[in-house]
C-alpha positions as CSV (number, residue, x, y, z in Angstrom):
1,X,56.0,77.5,100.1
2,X,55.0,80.8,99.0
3,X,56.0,82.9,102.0
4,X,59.8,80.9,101.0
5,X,59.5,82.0,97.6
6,X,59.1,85.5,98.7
7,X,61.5,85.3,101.3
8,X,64.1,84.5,98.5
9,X,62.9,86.5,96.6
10,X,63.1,89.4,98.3
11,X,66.5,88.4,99.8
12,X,67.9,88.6,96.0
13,X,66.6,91.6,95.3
14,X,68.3,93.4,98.2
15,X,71.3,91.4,97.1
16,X,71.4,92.7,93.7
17,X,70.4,96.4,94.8
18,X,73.1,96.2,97.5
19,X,75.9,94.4,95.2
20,X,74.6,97.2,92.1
21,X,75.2,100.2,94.2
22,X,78.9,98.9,95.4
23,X,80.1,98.8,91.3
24,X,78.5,102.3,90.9
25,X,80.4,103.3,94.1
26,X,83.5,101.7,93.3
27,X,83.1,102.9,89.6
28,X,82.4,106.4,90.8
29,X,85.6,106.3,93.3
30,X,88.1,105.2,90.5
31,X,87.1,107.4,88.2
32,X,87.7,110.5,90.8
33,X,90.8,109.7,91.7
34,X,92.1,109.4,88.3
35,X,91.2,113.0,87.6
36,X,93.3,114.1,90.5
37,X,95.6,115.9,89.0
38,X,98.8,116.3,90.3
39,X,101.1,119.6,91.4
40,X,105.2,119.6,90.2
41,X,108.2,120.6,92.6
42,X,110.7,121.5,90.7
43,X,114.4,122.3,92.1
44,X,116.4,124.8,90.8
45,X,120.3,124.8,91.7
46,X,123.5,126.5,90.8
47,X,125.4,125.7,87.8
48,X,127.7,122.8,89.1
49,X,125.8,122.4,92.5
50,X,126.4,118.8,94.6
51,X,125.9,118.1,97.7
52,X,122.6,118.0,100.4
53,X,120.3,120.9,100.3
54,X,117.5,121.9,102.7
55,X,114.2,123.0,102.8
56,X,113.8,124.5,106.5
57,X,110.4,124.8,107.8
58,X,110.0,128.7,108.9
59,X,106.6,130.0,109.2
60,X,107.7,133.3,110.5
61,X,110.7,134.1,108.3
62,X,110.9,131.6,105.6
63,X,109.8,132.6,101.5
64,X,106.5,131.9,99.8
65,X,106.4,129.4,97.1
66,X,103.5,130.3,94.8
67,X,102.2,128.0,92.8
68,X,102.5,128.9,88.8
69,X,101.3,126.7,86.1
70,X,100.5,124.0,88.6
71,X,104.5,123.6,89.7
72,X,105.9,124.9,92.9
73,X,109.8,126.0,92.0
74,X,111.9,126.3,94.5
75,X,115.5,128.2,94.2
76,X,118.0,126.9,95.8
77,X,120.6,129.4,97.1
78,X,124.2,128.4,97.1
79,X,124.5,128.0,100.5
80,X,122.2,124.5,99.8
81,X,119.7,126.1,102.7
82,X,116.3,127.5,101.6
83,X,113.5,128.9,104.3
84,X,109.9,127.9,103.4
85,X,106.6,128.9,105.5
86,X,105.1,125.3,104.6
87,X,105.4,122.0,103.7
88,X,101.8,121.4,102.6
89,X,103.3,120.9,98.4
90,X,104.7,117.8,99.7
91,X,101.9,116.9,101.3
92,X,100.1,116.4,98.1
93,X,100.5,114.2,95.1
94,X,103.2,115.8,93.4
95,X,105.7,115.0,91.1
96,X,109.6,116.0,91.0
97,X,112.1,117.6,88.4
98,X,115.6,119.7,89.0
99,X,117.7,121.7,86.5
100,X,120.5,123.7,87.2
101,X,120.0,127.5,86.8
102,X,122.1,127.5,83.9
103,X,119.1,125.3,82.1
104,X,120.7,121.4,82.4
105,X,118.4,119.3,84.3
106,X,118.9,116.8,86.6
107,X,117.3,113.4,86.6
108,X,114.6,113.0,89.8
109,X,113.2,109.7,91.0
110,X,110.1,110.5,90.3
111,X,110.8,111.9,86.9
112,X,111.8,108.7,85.6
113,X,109.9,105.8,84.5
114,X,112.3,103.3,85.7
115,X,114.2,103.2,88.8
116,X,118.0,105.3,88.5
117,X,120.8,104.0,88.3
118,X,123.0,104.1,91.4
119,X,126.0,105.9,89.3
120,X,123.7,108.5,87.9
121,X,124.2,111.8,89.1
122,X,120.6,112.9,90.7
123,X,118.5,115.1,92.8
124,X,118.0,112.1,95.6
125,X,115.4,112.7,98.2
126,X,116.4,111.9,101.7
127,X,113.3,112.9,103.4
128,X,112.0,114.6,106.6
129,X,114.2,114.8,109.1
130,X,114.0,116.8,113.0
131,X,116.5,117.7,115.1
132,X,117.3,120.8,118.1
133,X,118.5,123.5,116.3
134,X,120.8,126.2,118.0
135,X,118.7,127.3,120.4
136,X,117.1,124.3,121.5
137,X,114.0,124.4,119.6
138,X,113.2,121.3,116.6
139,X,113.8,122.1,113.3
140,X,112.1,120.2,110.4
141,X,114.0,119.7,107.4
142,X,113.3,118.6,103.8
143,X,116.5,117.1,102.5
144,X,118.0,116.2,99.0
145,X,121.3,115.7,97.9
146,X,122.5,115.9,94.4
147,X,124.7,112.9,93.6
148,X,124.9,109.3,93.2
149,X,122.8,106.8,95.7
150,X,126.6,106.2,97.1
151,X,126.6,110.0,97.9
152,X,122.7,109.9,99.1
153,X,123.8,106.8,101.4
154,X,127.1,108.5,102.7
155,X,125.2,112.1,103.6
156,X,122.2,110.2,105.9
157,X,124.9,108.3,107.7
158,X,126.7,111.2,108.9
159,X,124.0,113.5,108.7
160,X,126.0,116.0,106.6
161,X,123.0,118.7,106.0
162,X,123.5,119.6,109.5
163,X,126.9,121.5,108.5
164,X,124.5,123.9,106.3
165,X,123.9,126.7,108.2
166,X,120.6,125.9,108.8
C-alpha cells in the first residue's frame, strides 16, 4: 500500500510540475507576442491617382525603402510602377495607410476597424502575383489598385497591371 501511495504520489507531483511549467510557458509566449510591435507601409500617390499600381521586385536596379519612424513609405510614381530591391516589409506584421501627395488619404483595409465598404474609394491590395516578363524571365509583383472592390474585382480578372510598363 505504501509503494502505491508513493507511486501516486509521485505521479501528481510530476503532473503538477509538468502542467505548472506549460501556464508559465504559455504565459511567457503570449506575453511576447503581444509586444511585437508592428512596422507601417504607407502608399504615397499622385493627387487624383486610380487605377493598379506595382511594386516590382528588382534587386539589382530597384530603390531602397528605408525604414523611418518604424513606417516604410513608398512613392508611387505616376506611371503606377515602382522598383524595390525587397519584399521582406511585407513579410512582416505590418499595417497599411495611403494618402495622396497632395496630403488626402485614402482608406486601407487594414487601416480600418471594420471591413470597407465595396463603394468606397480605397487603396485595395491584390497581392503577389508572377508572370514572364519581356525577356522571358519571372517577375514578382506587389499589386494594389486604388478604387472600389468593383474596380479591385475588374483589374484581377483581366490582369490590367500588366499594361504598366513594368
Amino acid at each position: 500500500m505504501q509503494q502505491f501511495i508513493r507511486r501516486t504520489t509521485s505521479f501528481t507531483t510530476r503532473s503538477l510540475i509538468l502542467l505548472s511549467t506549460w501556464v508559465i510557458s504559455s504565459g511567457l509566449l503570449v506575453l511576447g507576442c503581444s509586444q511585437v510591435t508592428s512596422s507601417g507601409i504607407h502608399f504615397q500617390v499622385a493627387p487624383g491617382y486610380s487605377g493598379a499600381f506595382a511594386l516590382v521586385l528588382d534587386p539589382t536596379n530597384g530603390v531602397d525603402v528605408v525604414k523611418q519612424n518604424g513606417t516604410y513609405t513608398y512613392a508611387i510614381p505616376s506611371n503606377g510602377v515602382l522598383r524595390v530591391r525587397t519584399f521582406d516589409p511585407f513579410a512582416q506584421p505590418h499595417k497599411e495607410s495611403a494618402a495622396y501627395a497632395n496630403g488626402g488619404t485614402i482608406p486601407t483595409e487594414t487601416s480600418m476597424n471594420s471591413p470597407l465598404s465595396p463603394t468606397v474609394v480605397a487603396c485595395r491590395d491584390t497581392g503577389m502575383h508572377e508572370h514572364k516578363g519581356a525577356s522571358r524571365e519571372w517577375v514578382r509583383t506587389i499589386v494594389y489598385v486604388i478604387g472600389t472592390e468593383a474596380d479591385k474585382l475588374q483589374a484581377e480578372a483581366k490582369r490590367s497591371w500588366r499594361s504598366l510598363k513594368l
